[in-house]
C-alpha positions in Angstrom: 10.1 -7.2 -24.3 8.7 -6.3 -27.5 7.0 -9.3 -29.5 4.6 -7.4 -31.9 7.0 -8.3 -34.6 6.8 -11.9 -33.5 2.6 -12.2 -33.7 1.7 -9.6 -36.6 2.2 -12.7 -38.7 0.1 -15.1 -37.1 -2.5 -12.1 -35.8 -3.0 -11.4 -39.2 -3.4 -15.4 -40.6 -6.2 -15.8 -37.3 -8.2 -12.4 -39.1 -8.1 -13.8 -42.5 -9.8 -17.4 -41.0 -11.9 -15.4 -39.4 -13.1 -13.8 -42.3 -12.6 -16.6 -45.2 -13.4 -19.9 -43.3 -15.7 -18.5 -40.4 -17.7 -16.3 -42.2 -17.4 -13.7 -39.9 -18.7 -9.6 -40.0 -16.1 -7.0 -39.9 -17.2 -6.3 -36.4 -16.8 -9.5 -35.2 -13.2 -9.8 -36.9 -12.3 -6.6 -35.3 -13.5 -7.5 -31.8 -11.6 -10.4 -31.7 -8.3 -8.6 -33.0 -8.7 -6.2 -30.8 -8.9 -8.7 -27.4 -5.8 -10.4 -28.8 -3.5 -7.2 -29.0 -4.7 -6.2 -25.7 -3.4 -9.9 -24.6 -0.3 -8.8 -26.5 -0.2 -5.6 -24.0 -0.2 -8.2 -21.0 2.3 -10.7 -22.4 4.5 -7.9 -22.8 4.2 -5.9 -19.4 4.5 -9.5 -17.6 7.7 -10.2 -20.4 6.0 -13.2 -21.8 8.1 -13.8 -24.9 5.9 -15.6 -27.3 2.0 -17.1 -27.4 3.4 -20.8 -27.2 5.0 -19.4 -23.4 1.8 -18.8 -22.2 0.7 -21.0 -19.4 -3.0 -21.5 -17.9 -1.3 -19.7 -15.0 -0.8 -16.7 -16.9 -4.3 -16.8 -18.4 -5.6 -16.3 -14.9 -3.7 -13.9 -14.3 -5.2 -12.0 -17.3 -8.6 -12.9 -16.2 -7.6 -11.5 -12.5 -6.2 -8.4 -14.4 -9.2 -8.0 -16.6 -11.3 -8.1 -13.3 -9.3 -5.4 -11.5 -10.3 -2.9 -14.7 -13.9 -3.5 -13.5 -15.0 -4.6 -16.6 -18.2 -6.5 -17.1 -18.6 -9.9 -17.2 -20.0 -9.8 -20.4 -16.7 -8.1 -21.7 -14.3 -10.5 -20.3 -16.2 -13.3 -20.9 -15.8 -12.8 -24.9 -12.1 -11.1 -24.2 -11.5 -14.9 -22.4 -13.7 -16.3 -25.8 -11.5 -14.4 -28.2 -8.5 -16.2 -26.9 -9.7 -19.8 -26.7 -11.0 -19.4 -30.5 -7.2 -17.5 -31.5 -5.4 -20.6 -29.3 -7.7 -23.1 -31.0 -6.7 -21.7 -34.4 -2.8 -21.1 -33.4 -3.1 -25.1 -32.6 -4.7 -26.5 -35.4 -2.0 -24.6 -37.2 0.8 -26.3 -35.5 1.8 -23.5 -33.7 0.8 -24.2 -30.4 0.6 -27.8 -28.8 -1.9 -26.4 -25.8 -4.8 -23.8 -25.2 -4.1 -22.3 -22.0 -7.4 -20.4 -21.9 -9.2 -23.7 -21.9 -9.5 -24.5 -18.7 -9.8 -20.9 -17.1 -13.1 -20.4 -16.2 -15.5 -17.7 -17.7 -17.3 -15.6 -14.9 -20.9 -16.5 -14.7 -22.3 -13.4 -16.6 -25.3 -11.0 -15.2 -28.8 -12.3 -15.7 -30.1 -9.1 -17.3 -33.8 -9.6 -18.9 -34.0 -7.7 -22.1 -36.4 -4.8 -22.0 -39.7 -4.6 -24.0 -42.5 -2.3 -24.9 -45.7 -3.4 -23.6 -48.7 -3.4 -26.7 -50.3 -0.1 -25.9 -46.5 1.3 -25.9 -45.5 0.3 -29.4 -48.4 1.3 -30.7 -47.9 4.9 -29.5 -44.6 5.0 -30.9 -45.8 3.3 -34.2 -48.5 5.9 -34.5 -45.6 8.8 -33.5 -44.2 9.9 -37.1 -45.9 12.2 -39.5 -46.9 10.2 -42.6 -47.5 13.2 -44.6 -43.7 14.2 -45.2 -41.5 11.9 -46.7 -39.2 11.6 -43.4 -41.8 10.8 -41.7 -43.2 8.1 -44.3 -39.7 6.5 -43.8 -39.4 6.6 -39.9 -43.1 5.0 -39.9 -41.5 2.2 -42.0 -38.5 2.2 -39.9 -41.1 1.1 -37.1 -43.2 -1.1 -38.4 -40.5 -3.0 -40.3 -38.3 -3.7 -36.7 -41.6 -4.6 -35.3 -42.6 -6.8 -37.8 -39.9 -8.3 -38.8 -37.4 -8.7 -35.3 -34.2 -7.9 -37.2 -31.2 -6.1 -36.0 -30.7 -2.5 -37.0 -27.5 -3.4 -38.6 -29.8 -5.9 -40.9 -32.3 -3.2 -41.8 -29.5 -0.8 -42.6 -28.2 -2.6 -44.9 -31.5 -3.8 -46.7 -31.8 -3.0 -50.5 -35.2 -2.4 -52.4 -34.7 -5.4 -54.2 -34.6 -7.3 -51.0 -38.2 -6.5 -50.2 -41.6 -9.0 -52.1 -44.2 -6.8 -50.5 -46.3 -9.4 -52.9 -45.1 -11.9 -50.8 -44.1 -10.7 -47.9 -40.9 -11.7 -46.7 -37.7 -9.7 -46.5 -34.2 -11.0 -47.1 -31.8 -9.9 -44.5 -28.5 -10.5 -44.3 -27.3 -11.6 -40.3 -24.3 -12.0 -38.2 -21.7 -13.9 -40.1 -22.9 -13.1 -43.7 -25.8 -15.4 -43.0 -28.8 -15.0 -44.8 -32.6 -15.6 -43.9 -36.2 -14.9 -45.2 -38.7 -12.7 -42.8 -41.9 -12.2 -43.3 -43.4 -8.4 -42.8 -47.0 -8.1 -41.6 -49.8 -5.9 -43.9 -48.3 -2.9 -41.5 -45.4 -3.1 -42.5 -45.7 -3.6 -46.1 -48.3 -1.2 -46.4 -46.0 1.8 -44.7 -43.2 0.5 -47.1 -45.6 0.4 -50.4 -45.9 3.9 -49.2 -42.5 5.3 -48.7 -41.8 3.6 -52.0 -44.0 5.1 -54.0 -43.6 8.9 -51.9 -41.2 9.6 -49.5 -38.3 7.8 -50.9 -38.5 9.4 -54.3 -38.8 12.7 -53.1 -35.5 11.8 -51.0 -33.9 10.6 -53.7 -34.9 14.1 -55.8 -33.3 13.1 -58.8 -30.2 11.5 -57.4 -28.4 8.1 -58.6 -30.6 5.1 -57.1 -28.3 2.9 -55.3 -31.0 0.8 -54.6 -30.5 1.3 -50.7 -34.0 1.3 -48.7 -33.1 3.8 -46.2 -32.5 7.3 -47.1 -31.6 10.0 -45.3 -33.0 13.6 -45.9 -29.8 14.0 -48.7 -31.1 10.8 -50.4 -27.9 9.1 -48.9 -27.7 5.5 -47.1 -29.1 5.9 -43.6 -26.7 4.6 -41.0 -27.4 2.6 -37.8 -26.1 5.7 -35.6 -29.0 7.7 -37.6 -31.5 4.7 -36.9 -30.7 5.5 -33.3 -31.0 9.4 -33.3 -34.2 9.1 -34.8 -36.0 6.8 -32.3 -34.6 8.8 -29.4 -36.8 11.3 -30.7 -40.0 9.9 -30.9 -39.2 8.7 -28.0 -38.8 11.7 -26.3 -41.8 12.6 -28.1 -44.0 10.5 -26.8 -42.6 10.3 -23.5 -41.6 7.0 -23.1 -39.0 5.4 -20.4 -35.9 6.6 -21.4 -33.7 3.3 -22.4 -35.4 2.4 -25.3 -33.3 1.4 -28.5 -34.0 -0.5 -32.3 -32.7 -3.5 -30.5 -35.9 -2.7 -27.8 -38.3 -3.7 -31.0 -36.6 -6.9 -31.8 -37.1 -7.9 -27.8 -40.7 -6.6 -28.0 -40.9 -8.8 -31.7 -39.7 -12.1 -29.8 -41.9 -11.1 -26.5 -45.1 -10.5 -27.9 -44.6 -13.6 -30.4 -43.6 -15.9 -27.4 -46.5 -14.4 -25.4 -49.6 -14.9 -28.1 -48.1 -18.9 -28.6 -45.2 -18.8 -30.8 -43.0 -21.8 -30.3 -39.4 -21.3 -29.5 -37.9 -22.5 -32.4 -40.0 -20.7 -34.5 -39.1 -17.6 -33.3 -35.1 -18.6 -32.8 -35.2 -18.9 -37.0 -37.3 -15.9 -37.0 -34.4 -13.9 -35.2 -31.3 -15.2 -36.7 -30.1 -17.0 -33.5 -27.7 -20.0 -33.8 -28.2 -20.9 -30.7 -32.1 -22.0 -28.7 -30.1 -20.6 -25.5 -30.1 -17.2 -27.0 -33.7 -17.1 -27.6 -34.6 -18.3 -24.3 -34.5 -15.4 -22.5 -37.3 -14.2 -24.1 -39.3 -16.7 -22.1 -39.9 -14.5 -19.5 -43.7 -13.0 -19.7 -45.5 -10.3 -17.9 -47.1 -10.8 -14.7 -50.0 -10.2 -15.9 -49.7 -13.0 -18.3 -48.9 -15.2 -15.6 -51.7 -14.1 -13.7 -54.1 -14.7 -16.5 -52.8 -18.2 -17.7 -52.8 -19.2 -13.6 -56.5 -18.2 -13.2 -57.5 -20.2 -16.3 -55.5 -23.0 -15.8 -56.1 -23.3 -12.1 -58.7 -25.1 -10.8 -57.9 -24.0 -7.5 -57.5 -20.4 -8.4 -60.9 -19.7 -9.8 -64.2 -18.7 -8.0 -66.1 -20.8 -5.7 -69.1 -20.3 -8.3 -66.8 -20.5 -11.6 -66.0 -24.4 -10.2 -69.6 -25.3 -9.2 
């Protein structure tokens, strides 16, 4: 039974509150559209006529058929998320009296530690790029900015000139949901960015209109997130480093490293945009070396026979 003429209407009402009352990126808009029309695919195999006939039976079912794909449990866990939020919406609206994707259970999702470069690590792959050239003045940046700062790679794509007080310090990024925040940039940082102002970015530019985007490319054009990637796959390479690593690895190394010199937790949750102290928690973890160090000093018990006489 074909219903897509029956939920383009309220499909398309659930993307514009996404976008005008929750703020939302476009990502995140088209995630959540997407999880819904492959609902839609379901409802329509199984010959479900309409969202309001939808029973907590049949939301299992989904969850069972999700499951047999051998997806993650990441995936179906915001695929299940997706649907409570468009039910919650499609109620509120007066279209539905019941969400029956509250009540189905979301599967426990992997424990997966996020991975980070250890000090004398980042600082071979900070030291990697050639500061003589102006693609290399701007890759150096690229480095010490996500290591300074923590933020996303979509956030330092997107950051303008203007965005930058090296006088200060701080950065104004722009996060998940449109939301803004101030971070602060270390002397590195701001003295590799002074530099690729003053150089490597003109010389990018050659002559070009200034858009007043920070990241060039060797055209003088934007530089995308996919080109973020390409070019720390090659110092990576270059320095031969543990394959794996990605921008994101710097914003893990950013919160590990701040957690792991005495940063509190909160301070570091506003530092990386996270609503939530949950999602900052898993940064907690520390090396075992660390542990070993803070045991031995803490640890009466664990010191030398002369270190407690």
């Amino acid at each position: 039974m074909d219903i897509s003429q029956q939920t383009s209407t309220l499909i398309e009402l659930f993307s514009r509150y996404l976008k005008v009352e929750k703020n939302a990126s476009r990502y995140t808009q088209d995630q959540y559209v997407a999880d819904i029309h492959e609902f839609v695919a379901f409802m329509e195999q199984h010959q479900i006529s309409a969202f309001a006939a939808v029973s907590y039976l049949d939301g299992r079912s989904f969850l069972a058929h999700l499951t047999k794909r051998g997806l993650s449990r990441r995936s179906i866990a915001r695929k299940l998320s997706s649907l409570r939020s468009f039910y919650r919406f499609l109620m509120r609206e007066g279209y539905q009296e019941e969400n029956p994707f509250q009540s189905v259970s979301t599967p426990k999702r992997e424990k997966k530690l996020p991975s980070f470069l250890y000090p004398q690590e980042i600082q071979r792959l900070l030291e990697m790029p050639d500061d003589s050239t102006p693609l290399g003045q701007r890759d150096r940046m690229i480095f010490e900015l996500l290591y300074a700062s923590g933020i996303r790679v979509s956030e330092l794509v997107t950051l303008s000139v203007d965005a930058i007080n090296l006088s200060v310090g701080v950065a104004l990024v722009f996060g998940k949901g449109a939301k803004e925040r101030y971070v602060p940039i270390g002397s590195y940082a701001i003295e590799a960015i002074r530099k690729y102002l003053d150089v490597g970015r003109t010389k990018l530019l050659n002559g070009k209109k200034d858009a007043g985007h920070l990241l060039l490319n060797y055209r003088g054009e934007p530089l995308s997130d996919r080109s973020v990637r390409r070019v720390v796959d090659k110092y990576v390479e270059e320095a031969a480093l543990s394959a794996g690593i990605t921008p994101h690895t710097f914003r893990h190394t950013f919160a590990t490293h701040m957690l792991n010199a005495g940063a509190d937790l909160r301070t570091v949750q506003e530092l990386l945009g996270h609503v939530n102290i949950s999602t900052t928690q898993v940064y907690t973890h520390v090396t075992k070396e660390r542990l070993r160090n803070v045991y031995d000093s803490a640890h009466p018990r664990a010191r030398t026979t002369r270190e407690v006489k």
